[in-house]
C-alpha positions in Angstrom: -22.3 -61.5 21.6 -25.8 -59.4 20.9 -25.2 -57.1 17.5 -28.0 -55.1 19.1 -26.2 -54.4 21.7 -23.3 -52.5 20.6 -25.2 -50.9 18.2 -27.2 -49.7 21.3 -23.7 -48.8 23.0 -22.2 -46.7 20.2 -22.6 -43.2 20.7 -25.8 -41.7 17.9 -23.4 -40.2 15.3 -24.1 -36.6 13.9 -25.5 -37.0 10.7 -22.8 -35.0 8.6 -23.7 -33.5 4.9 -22.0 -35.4 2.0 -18.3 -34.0 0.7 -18.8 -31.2 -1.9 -17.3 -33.6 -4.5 -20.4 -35.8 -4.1 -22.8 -33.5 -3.5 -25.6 -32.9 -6.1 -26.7 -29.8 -7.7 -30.0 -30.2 -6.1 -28.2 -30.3 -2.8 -25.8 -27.6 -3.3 -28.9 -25.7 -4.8 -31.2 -26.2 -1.6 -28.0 -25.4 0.9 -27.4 -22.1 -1.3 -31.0 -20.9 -1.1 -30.7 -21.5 2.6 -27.9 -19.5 3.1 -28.9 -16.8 1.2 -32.3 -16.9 3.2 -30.1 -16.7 6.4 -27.8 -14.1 5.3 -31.1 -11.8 4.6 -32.4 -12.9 7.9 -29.2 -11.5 9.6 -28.7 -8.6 7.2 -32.4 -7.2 8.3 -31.7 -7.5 11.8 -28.3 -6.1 11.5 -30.6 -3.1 9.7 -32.9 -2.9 12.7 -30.1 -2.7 15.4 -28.3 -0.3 13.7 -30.9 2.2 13.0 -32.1 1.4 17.1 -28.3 2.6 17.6 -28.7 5.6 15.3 -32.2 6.7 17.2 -30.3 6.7 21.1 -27.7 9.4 19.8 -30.3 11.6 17.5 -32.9 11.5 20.5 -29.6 13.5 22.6 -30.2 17.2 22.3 -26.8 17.5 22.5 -25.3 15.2 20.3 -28.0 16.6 17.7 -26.7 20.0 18.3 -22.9 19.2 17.7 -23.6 17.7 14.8 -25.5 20.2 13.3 -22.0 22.1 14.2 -20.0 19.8 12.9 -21.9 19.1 9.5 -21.7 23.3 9.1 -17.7 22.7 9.6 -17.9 19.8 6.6 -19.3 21.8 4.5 -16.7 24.5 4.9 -14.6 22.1 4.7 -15.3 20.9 1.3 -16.0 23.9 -0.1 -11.9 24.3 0.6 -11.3 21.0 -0.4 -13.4 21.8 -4.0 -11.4 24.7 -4.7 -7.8 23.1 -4.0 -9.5 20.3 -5.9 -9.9 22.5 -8.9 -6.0 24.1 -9.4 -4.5 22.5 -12.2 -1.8 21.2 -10.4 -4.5 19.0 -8.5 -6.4 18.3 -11.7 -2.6 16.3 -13.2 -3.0 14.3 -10.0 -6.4 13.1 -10.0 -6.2 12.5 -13.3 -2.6 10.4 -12.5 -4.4 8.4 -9.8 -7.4 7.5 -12.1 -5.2 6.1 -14.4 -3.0 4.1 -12.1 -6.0 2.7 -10.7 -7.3 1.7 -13.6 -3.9 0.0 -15.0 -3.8 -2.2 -11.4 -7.2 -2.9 -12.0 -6.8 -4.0 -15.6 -3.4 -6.1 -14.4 -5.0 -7.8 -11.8 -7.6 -8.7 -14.1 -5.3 -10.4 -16.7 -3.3 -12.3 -13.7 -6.2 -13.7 -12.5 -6.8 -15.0 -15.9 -3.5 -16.1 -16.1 -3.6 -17.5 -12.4 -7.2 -19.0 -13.6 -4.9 -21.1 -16.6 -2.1 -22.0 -14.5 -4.4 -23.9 -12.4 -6.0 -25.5 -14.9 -2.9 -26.5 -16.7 -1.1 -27.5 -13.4 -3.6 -29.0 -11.9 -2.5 -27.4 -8.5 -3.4 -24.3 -6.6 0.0 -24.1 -5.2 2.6 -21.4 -7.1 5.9 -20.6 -6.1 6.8 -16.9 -6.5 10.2 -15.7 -8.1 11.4 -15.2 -4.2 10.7 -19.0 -3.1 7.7 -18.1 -1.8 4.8 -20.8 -1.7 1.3 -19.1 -2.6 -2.0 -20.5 -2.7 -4.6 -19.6 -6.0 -7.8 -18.7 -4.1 -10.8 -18.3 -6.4 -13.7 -15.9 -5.2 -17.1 -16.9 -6.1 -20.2 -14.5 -5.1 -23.9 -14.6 -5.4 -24.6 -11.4 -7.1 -28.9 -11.0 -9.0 -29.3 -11.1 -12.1 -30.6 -8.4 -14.5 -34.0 -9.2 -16.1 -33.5 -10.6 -19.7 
């Protein structure tokens, strides 16, 4: 048999990145920087469309005139919603829902430390709850800039 012919017969395979195991940081650095590239691409364009969208209703005499109406009935509005706002039976409330929020916030801080140590320690990403329920740890990872040092 000819080699170079079943080479020749064999369909051209895509060529596929490496695993993310193997990849190196020069790699993962160049596909990052691409994707953040592309995400800006699409984010501008998004940007564009949207304020095209924006211009077909403010162009309508119409639709400009009813929401100069309805921007008059926000404002009354919230001049109601102030002044309920500001009886001190409202002011408890707010004042309740700030603090829950920032209790949830603080305790799903601290579990995701402790959920952070469990996977380390187990060496899964697999927990059972107290119900027999199977969850999965997911970690979130974001691109966020950096402040000038």
């Amino acid at each position: 048999m000819d080699t170079n012919q079943d080479s020749n017969q064999q369909p051209e395979q895509p060529q596929q990145e490496a695993p993310r195991g193997s990849m190196t940081i020069v790699e993962l650095t160049s596909i990052i920087n691409r994707y953040e590239v592309d995400i800006a691409k699409v984010k501008d364009s998004l940007k564009m469309q949207n304020g095209m969208f924006k211009d077909a209703f403010n162009g309508d005499a119409e639709f400009h005139e009813m929401d100069m109406k309805v921007k008059d009935m926000n404002k009354q509005k919230n001049a109601i919603k102030q002044r309920i706002l500001k009886t001190p039976a409202m002011e408890a409330v707010v004042a309740k829902i700030d603090e829950l929020k920032t209790e949830l916030k603080d305790a799903q801080e601290t579990l995701s430390g402790y959920l952070e140590e469990y996977q380390r320690v187990s060496g899964t990403n697999i927990i059972e709850g107290e119900n027999g329920e199977i969850k999965e740890i997911v970690p979130v990872y974001k691109l966020v800039k950096r402040g000038k040092v």
